[in-house]
N, C-alpha and C positions, 0 to 999 in steps of 0.2 A: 485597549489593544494597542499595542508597538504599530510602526507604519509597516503596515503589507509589505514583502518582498514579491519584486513581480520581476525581477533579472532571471538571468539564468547563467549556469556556473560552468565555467573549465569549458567552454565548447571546442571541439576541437582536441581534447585530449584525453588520457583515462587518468580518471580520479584515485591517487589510495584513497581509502578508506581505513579511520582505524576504529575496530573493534575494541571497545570497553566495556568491563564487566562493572560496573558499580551498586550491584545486587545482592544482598544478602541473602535471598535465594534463593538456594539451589535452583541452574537452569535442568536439572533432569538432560542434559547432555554437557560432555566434554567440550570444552572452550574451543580448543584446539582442533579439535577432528571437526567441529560445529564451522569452522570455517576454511579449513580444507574443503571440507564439503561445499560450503555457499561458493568456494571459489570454482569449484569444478561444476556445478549448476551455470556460472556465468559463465566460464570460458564453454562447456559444451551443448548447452543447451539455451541459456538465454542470449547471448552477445553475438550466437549465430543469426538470430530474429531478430533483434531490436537494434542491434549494433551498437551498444555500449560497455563499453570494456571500461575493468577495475581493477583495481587490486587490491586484497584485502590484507590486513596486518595488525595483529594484535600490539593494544598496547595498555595503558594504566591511566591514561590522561588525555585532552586533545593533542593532535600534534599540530607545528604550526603548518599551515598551507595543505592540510587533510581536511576529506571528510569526516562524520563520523555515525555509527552506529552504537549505542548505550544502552546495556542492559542494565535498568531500572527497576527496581520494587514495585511503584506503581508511579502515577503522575503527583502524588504528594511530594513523594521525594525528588522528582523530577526537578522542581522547583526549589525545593531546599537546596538543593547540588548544583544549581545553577546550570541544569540544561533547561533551554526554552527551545526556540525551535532554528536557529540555526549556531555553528560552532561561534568559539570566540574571536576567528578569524572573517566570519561572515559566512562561511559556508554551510555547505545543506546538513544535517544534521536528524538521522532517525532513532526514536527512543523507540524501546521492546519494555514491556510492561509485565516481567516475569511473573511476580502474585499474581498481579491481573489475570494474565494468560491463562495461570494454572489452576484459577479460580473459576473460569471458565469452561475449565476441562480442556482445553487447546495446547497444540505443543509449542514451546520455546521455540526450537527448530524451524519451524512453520512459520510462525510468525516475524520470525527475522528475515527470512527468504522473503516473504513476503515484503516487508517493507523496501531491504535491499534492492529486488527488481524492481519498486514503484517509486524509488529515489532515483532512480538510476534513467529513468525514463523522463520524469517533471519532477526534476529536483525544486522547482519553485513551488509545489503543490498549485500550480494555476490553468493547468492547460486543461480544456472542453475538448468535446467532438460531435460536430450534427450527427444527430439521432434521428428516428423515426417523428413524426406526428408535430415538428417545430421543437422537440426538445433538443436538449443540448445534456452528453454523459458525459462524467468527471474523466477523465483518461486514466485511469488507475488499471494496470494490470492483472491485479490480482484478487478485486473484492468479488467479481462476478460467479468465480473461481474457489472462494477462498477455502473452503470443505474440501478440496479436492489434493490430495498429497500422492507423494511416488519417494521413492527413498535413493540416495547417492550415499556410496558408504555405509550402510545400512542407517543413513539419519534422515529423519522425514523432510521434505522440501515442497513449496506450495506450485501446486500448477500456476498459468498464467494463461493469459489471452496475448493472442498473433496480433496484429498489426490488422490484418483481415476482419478482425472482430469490430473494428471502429469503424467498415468500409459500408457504409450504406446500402450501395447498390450493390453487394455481393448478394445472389443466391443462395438458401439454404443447400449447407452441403457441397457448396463450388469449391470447397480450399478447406487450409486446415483452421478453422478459427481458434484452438490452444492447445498447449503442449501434448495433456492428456487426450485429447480428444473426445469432448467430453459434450462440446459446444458444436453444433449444427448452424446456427446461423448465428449474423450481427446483430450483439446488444441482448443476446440469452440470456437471462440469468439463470442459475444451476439454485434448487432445492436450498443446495445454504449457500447461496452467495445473495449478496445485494448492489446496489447501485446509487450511486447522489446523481440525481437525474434534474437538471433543469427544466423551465418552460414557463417563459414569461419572465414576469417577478415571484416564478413561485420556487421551491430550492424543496425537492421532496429524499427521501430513503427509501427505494424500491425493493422490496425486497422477493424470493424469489418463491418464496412460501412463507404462511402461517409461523410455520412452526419455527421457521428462521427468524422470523420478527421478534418475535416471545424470547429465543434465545439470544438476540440483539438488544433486546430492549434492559435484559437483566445483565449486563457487561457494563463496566465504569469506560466511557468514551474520550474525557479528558487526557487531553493531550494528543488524540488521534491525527493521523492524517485529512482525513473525512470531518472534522471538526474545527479543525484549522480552515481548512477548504470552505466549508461552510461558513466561516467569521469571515475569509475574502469577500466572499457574497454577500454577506449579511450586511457587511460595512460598504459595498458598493451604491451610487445612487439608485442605478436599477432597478437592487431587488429590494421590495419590501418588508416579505418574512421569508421566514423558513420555517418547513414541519415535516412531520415524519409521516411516511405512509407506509402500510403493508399493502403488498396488490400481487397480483399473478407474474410470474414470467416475464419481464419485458415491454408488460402493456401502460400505456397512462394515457385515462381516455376521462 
């Protein structure tokens, strides 16, 4: 494994980002309206919450002093093309795994939103948050969530978790914990969403049902966010392993 990046990027100001298509393909949506769309998800609906603003901008290649998002065939290619995981300028850098996705049954659409708001939040992939019971949840916006879409444009876009969702001591139902409102209280997870949930030296996958497990488990994960995440950890002195678990909702007992 390369050395960990544990910086953090652009603070202080809003990133472009440029969108690459380097996917043979077909994402099953228009390039172009695909980010019209994400751009209108951030200005009115994520960047009100989180307070991260972008901009986003199609192009063929990195550019210099961008981020970027790569649409990718799957993570073989990834690697042959020479995206790893951050740009050539050192910046944060998110792939979308088009086969993969569509392999899965999941939309391209979805998936990009998805990554988009979780770059945009811990671009370094390293930030935790005290959870219940001494663990500690990955900060990621949109795995909890990730089953959950709403449409801009008529193009599908992934729900997300509030800021309230990470907050401990909120009451069920005190606030809104995500977009959809879907999430009653901190650290829910939803039917098919999951979680990387710390505790100890233990690094587990929460997931939020059965049947999401099953459907997690049959998905190619290289290259993921969650699996980068998990090499930080795995390569810290801390932790010792990592393993996967299925369990109820939220619990880890």
């Amino acid at each position: 494994m390369k050395q960990p990046v544990r910086g953090a990027f652009d603070q202080g100001k809003a990133p472009k980002i440029a969108c690459i298509n380097a996917a043979k393909t077909p994402l099953g949506v228009d390039l172009d309206a695909l980010i019209v769309a994400m751009q209108q998800f951030l200005d009115s609906c994520f960047v009100p919450v989180w307070g991260t603003p972008a901009k986003l901008i199609k192009a063929s290649k990195p550019i210099k002093g961008t981020w970027a998002i790569v649409f990718l065939d799957n993570a073989e290619k990834a690697e042959y093309l020479g995206y790893h995981d951050l740009t050539p300028d050192g910046l944060p850098l998110s792939k979308v795994f088009v086969e993969t996705t569509l392999n899965a049954k999941q939309k391209v659409s979805v998936t990009a939103c998805h990554e988009l708001a979780e770059m945009l939040v811990d671009p370094a992939i390293n930030l935790w948050s005290d959870g219940p019971n001494g663990t500690m949840y990955a900060y990621e916006m949109c795995d909890a969530v990730e089953e959950v879409e709403f449409n801009i444009n008529g193009i599908a876009m992934s729900d997300f978790v509030y800021p309230a969702y990470f907050e401990i001591f909120r009451k069920p139902k005190s606030a809104q914990f995500d977009y959809c409102k879907k999430i009653t209280r901190p650290f829910q997870i939803l039917s098919g969403g999951y979680s990387l949930v710390r505790k100890g030296a233990t690094v587990k996958q929460v997931f939020g049902s059965s049947a999401k497990a099953k459907r997690f488990a049959k998905e190619v994960r290289t290259g993921h966010r969650s699996e980068y995440r998990k090499s930080l950890v795995k390569n810290s002195p801390l932790v010792l392993r990592s393993a996967i678990e299925s369990r109820g909702p939220a619990s880890y007992q």
